[in-house]
Structures are given as structure tokens and as C-alpha cells.
C-alpha positions, 0 to 999 in steps of 0.5 A: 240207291245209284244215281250215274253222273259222269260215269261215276255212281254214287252210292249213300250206305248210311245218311245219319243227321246229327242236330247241334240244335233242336229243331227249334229256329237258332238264331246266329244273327250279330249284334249290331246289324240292322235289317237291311244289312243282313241280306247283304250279308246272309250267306250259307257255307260248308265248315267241312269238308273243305274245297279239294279235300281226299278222304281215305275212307268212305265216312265224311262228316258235313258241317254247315256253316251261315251268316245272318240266317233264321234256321227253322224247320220246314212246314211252319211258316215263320213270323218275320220281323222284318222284311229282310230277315232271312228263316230257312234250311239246308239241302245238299245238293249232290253232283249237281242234281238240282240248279236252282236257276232251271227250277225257279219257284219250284220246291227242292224236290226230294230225289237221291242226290238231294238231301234235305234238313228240315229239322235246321240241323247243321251237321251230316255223316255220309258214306261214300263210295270211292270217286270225285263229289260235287257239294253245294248248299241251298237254303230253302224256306218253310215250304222248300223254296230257294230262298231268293236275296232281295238285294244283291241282284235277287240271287238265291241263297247257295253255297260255293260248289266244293268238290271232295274225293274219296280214295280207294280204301 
């Protein structure tokens, strides 16, 4: 698969997943928080790779972090507790392929540069071709729907945008 962005192609030669936990929901809630504080906090991030990284070779391996968040797979809808108790999983979201501003209400669709782990695994080995790479995590619900925060001004659950290079082995 090539997809053109910005006169670089990208080229994924392998997408291996490696589950830290089953399929099954993972609940990495804190002690002590009360409903209505967790969507204030709920947040999705990358462990690794970090923000500027250069890799020597073409393997880099993902980990993604959250804060307050339900990982479930896609497909079955969950029983939530609460009204703001936050169930979703990852997509990886690759040079900017996908805003989820442009497509609100809309699944995340399936396409090259979006990566989906609807089974909630955390972690991904990806082989790049040599070049600068934009990254940013989007948690979508059941369906594949961003998930939208009720508080903090109705924003949709999404990571920083990292950028890594891959340097000419």
C-alpha cells in the first residue's frame, strides 16, 4: 500500500499487533475519582515513540497510553455506569488522514493510513520506509465513532500529534 502525503510515500511492509491484554474491556480507572471528574481527565497518549524521535531502522514499536478510559473491543456495545464513563479504542491516525473536525458523527473509516484496535490492544510494530511521520491517536466508541468529551467544551478524545523520522538505513 502507497499513500502521497506531501511528496513522501508511505509504505506499511508489516502491521503486527501485540495485545497487553485480552480483548476483553481493561479498566485503568483510579482509585478515588468520582464520575464526574473522569472526563475532565480522560486522556489518550503515546508512551512510545516520543514527540521528534529518529529511528535508524524501519521497525518502530507503538505504545499507547490513556487516563480514565473503559478499553473495549469494537462491535458490543457497553453497559455504562455512568454518564460519563468513557469505553473506547485506539485508531492511529497516520499523516494526517483523517480530522475528526471534518468528519463529525462519522465512523473512522478503514483506509491505509488508519489503523484500527478494536480488539483495545495498546501496543503495534510498524515498518516504515525512511522519511518524517505524523501520528495521533483517536479513541472511537463501539461503533467507530470519535468519542466526544461532555465536558471540557465537547472536544473529541485525541492525542497530541507526534512527528518521528525514519533515517536512511
Amino acid at each position: 500500500m502507497k499513500i502521497q502525503h506531501k511528496y513522501l510515500f508511505l509504505s506499511i511492509f508489516t502491521f503486527t499487533l501485540f495485545c497487553s491484554q485480552a480483548a476483553s474491556s481493561v479498566f485503568l480507572q483510579k482509585e478515588g475519582h468520582n464520575s464526574e471528574n473522569l472526563c475532565k481527565t480522560s486522556e489518550i497518549f503515546f508512551i512510545s515513540p516520543k514527540n521528534g524521535q529518529k529511528f535508524n531502522n524501519s521497525d518502530v514499536k507503538f505504545i499507547f497510553g490513556s487516563k480514565n478510559i473503559i478499553l473495549s473491543p469494537a462491535g458490543i456495545k457497553p453497559n455504562k455506569a455512568g454518564s460519563c464513563e468513557l469505553h473506547g479504542h485506539h485508531h492511529l491516525i497516520i499523516n494526517k488522514e483523517y480530522d475528526v473536525k471534518d468528519n463529525i458523527n462519522e465512523p473512522i473509516p478503514f483506509q491505509a493510513n488508519i489503523l484500527h484496535f478494536g480488539g483495545g490492544q495498546q501496543e503495534a510494530d510498524l515498518k516504515l520506509q525512511p522519511g518524517k511521520y505524523q501520528f495521533q491517536l483517536v479513541l472511537g466508541d463501539y461503533d467507530h465513532k470519535p468519542i466526544k468529551l461532555q465536558q471540557n467544551g465537547g472536544s473529541y478524545l485525541r492525542s497530541q500529534i507526534i512527528t518521528i523520522e525514519i533515517i536512511n538505513e
